[in-house]
C-alpha positions in Angstrom: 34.5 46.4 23.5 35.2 42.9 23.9 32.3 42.2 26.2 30.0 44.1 23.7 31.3 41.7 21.2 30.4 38.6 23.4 27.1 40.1 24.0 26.2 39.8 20.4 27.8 36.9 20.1 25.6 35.0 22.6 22.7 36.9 20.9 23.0 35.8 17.7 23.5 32.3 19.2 20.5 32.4 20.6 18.1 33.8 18.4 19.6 30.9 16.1 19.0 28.7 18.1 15.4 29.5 19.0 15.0 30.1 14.5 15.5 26.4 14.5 11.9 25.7 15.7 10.5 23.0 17.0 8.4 19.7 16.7 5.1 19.1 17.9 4.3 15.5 17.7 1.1 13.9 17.6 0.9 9.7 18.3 -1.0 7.5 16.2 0.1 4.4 17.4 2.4 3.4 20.3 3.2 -0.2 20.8 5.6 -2.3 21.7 7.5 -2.8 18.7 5.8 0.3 16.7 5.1 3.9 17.0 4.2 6.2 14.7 3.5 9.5 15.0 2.2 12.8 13.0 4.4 16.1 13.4 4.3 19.2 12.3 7.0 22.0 12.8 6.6 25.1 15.3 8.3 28.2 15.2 7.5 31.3 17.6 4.2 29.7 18.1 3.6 29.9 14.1 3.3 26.8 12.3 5.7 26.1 9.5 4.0 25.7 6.5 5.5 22.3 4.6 3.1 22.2 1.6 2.6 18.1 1.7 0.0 16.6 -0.5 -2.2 15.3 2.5 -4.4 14.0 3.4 -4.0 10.9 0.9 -5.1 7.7 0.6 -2.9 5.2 -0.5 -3.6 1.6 -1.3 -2.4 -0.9 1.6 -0.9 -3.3 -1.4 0.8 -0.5 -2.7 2.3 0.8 0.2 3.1 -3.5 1.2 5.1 -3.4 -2.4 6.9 -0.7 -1.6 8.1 -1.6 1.9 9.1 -5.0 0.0 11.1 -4.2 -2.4 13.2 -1.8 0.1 16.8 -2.8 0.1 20.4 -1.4 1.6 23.7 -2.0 1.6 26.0 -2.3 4.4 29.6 -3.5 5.5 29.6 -6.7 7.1 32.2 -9.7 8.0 35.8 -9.9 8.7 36.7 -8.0 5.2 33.8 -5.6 5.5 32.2 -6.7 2.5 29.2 -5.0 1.1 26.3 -6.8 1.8 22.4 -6.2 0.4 19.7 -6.8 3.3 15.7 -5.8 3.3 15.3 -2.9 5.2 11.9 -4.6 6.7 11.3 -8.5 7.7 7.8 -9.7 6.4 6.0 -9.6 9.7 7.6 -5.9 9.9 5.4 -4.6 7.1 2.4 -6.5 7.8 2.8 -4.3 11.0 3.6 -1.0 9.3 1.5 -1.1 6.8 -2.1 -0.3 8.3 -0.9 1.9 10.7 1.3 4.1 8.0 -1.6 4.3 5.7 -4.2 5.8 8.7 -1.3 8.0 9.2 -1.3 9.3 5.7 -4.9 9.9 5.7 -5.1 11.9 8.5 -2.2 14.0 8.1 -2.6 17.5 7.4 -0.5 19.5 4.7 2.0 20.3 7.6 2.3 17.2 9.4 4.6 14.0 8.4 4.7 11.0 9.7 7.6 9.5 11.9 8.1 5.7 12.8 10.2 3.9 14.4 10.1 -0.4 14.0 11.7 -2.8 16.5 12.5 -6.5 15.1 15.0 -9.4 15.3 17.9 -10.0 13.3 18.0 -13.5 11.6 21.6 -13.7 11.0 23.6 -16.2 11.7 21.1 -19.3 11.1 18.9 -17.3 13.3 21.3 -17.5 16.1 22.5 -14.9 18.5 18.6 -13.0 17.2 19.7 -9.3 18.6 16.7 -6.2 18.7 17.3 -4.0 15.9 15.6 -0.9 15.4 14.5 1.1 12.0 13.9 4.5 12.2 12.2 7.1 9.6 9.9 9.7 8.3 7.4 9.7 5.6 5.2 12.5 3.6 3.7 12.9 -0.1 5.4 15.7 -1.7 3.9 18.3 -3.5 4.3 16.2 -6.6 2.6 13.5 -5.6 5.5 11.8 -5.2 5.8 9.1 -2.0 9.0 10.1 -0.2 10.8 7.9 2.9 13.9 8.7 4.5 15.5 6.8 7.7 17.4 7.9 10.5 18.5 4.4 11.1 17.8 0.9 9.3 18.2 -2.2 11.7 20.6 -1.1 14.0 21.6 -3.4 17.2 19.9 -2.0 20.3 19.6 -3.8 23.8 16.5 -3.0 24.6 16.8 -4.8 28.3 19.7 -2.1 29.2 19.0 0.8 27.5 15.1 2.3 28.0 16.2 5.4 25.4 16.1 3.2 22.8 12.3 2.2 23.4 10.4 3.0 19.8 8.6 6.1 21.6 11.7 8.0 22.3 12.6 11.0 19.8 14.8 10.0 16.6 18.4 11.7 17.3 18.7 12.8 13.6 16.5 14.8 11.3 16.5 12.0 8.1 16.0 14.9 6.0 18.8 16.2 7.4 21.1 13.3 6.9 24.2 13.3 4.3 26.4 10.5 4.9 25.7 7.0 6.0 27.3 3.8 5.7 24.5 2.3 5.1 22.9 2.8 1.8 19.6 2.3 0.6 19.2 1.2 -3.2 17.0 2.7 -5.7 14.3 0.3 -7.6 15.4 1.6 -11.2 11.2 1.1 -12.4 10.1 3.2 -10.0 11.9 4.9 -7.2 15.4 6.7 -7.2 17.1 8.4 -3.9 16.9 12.0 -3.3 19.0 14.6 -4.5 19.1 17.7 -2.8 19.8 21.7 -4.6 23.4 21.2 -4.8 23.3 18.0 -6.3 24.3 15.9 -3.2 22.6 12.3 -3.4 20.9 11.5 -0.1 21.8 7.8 0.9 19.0 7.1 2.8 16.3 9.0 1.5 13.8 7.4 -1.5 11.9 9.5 -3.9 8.9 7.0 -5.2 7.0 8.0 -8.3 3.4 6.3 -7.4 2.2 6.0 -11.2 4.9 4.2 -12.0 5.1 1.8 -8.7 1.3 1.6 -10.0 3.1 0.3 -13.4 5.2 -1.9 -11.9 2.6 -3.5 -10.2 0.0 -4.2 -12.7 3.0 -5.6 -15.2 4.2 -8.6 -12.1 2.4 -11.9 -13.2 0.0 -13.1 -10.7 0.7 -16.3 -8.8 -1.3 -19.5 -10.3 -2.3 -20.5 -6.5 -4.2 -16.7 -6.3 -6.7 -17.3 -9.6 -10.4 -17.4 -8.1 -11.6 -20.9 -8.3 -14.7 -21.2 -10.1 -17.7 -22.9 -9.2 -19.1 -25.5 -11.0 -22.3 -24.5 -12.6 -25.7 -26.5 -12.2 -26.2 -29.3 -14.3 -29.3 -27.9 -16.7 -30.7 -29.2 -19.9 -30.1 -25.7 -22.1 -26.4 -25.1 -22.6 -25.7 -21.6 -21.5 -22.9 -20.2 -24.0 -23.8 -16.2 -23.7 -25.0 -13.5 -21.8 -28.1 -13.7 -23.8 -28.5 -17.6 -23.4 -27.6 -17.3 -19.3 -30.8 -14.8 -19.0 -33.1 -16.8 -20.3 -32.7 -19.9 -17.6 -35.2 -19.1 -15.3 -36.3 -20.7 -12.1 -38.4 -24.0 -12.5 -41.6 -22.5 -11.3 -43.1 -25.2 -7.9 -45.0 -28.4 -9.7 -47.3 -30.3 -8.1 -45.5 -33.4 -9.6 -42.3 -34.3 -10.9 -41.8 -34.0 -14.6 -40.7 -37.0 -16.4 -39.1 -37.5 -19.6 -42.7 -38.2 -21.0 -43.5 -34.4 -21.2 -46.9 -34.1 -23.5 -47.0 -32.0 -26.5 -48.9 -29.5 -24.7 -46.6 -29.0 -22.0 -43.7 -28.5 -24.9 -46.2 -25.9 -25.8 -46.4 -23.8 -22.8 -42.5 -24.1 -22.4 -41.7 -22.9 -25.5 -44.3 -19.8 -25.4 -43.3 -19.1 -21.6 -39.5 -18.9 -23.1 -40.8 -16.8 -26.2 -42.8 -14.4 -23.5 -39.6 -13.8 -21.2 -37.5 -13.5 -24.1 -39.5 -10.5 -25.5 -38.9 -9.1 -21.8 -35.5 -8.9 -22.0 -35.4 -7.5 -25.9 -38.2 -4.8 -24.9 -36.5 -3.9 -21.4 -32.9 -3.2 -23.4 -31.3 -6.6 -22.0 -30.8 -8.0 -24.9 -30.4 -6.3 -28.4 -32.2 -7.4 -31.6 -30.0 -9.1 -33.5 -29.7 -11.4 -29.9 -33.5 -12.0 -29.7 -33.9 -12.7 -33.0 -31.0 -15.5 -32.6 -32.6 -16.9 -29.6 -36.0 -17.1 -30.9 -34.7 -19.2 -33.5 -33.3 -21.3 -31.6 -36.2 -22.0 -29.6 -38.4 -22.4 -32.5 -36.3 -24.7 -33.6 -36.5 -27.2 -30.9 -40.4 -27.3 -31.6 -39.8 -28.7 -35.2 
């Protein structure tokens, strides 16, 4: 009796065990300092549906603000004081960014995409600069809502001794999976607020992004003086172009055989004034201008013959 017992014991372990499917992964990118890769979820050679809004395309400078404004908390110093570090160094997201946007638009509604980032610490004065490694998936819900959870955010690794820690190497931990951490990451109140799962547990190192509002956010952040487009200074010309109207009617000076000198005949004024007349009527009758334009501009011209 008791080895029938055992028997369905060890049965029941394993067809748990083989339940629990599997990943297949798919690289993107594999550098030194970066992979990513798209995986989807196998079980008895059937793939697990996951209902993600991909492919989608998001907007590099959205995805850049995002990766920004990231932020955690973690216990540092003698008294273990909490401390508030970003999760990505600039020349980390200049990195990530490209190759997690291809990502998104080429995943398929089952796949997500996994990363893992290698950088240096610049604690202490940028002394003692140790490899730390961040660690994470990402995926669009059905929503539409941009969602990023980490397995690990800048932890110490020694790359020199220790080749499983090499970006390529499988994450250890599911981040959807994860319940505890002491390290926390912090929710940007306008636009993104951590995950909270069916029984009301707060995941601390999951993010939940609402992109319309992150959209929001954006478009309300006062551009830098130093990013205005400088204008070029417009060509010197005798007709002072205030309008859309005005700026249609300089035309090309047509090729001279001579220069024209301030002592321009009468007959000359003549021909300017009905070749301005002519292209004027050209732009009312083609819909360029409207009427109540033309019939300004004609005046005006008329008014230089007088």
């Amino acid at each position: 009796m008791k080895r029938i017992f055992i028997l369905i014991l060890m049965g029941t372990v394993i067809l748990a065990a083989c339940s629990t499917g599997r990943w297949i992964k798919t690289p993107v990118l594999e550098e030194k300092n970066l992979t990513v890769i798209l995986e989807h979820r196998m079980e008895k050679d059937r793939i697990i549906a996951q209902n993600y809004h991909h492919p989608y395309k998001i907007n590099p400078l959205t995805l850049n603000k995002l990766l920004t404004d990231l932020i955690y908390t973690e216990e540092s110093g003698f008294w273990q004081n909490q401390t508030e570090n970003p999760v990505f160094q600039k020349n980390e997201v200049d990195r990530i960014v490209p190759a997690l946007a291809s990502a998104l638009a080429d995943a398929t509604p089952n796949q997500r995409i996994c990363f893992t980032s290698l950088n240096r610490s610049k604690r202490f004065l940028g002394l003692f600069k140790n490899k730390q490694k961040t660690e994470g998936v990402i995926f669009i819900d059905p929503a539409n809502r941009f969602n990023i959870a980490f397995a690990s955010i800048n932890v110490k690794i020694d790359i020199e001794n220790n080749t499983t820690e090499l970006p390529n190497r499988p994450m250890r931990v599911d981040p959807l999976k994860l319940k505890s951490s002491d390290t926390v990451l912090l929710p940007v109140p306008s636009y993104a607020t951590c995950h909270t799962d069916k029984n009301g547990i707060q995941r601390p190192m999951w993010i939940v992004v609402d992109l319309d509002k992150l959209q929001e956010t954006i478009k309300a952040e006062p551009q830098p003086a130093n990013q205005k487009p400088k204008q070029k200074p417009e060509a010197t010309s005798s007709l002072k172009t205030t309008t859309d109207s005005e700026k249609l009617l300089v035309r090309p000076a047509a090729n001279q055989p001579g220069q024209i000198t301030d002592k321009t005949t009468d007959i000359t004024q003549q021909e300017r004034i009905k070749n301005k007349l002519s292209y004027l009527k050209e732009l009312f009758e083609s819909g360029l201008i409207n009427k109540q334009e033309y019939e300004a501009e004609k005046k005006k011209i008329l008014d230089t013959f007088k």
